[in-house]
C-alpha positions, 0 to 999 in steps of 0.5 A: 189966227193970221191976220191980213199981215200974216197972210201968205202972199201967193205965187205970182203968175209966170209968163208964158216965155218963162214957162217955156224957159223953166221946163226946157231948163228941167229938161236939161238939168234932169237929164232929158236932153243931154249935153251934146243933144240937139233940142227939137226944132224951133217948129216942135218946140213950139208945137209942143208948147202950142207958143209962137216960134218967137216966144220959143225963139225968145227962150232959147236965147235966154238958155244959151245965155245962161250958157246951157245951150249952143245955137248954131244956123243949120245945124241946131241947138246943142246942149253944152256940157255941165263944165260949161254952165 
């Protein structure tokens, strides 16, 4: 029998930016986007997530400095090579 010790603390809940960030990040690392790829714009990311284009803006930084991604003004946000990871 499990005692209040015993219990499994359940998950905590992920903020919107972080989840933004784990299924951009699933994307890339499954294949959806690959390297060489540019990501959708801010705009249809952000539509399709239904976030601000901050929040969205946040997460993209928080990929290219995890080194998945390059962003680059007018040209977009490219998916860098696995060896660059």
């Amino acid at each position: 029998m499990l005692t209040k010790r015993d219990t499994v603390r359940p998950f905590l809940r992920r903020s919107v930016h972080s989840q933004i960030l784990n299924e951009v990040g699933e994307r890339i690392l499954s294949g959806v986007f690959m390297p060489g790829d540019i990501l959708p714009s801010e705009n249809a990311l952000s539509d399709e997530f239904k976030v601000s284009r901050p929040v969205m803006r946040e997460a993209i930084k928080v990929l290219a400095a995890k080194g998945l991604v390059d962003p680059r003004p007018k040209i977009g946000t490219r998916v860098r090579g696995r060896e660059q990871w």
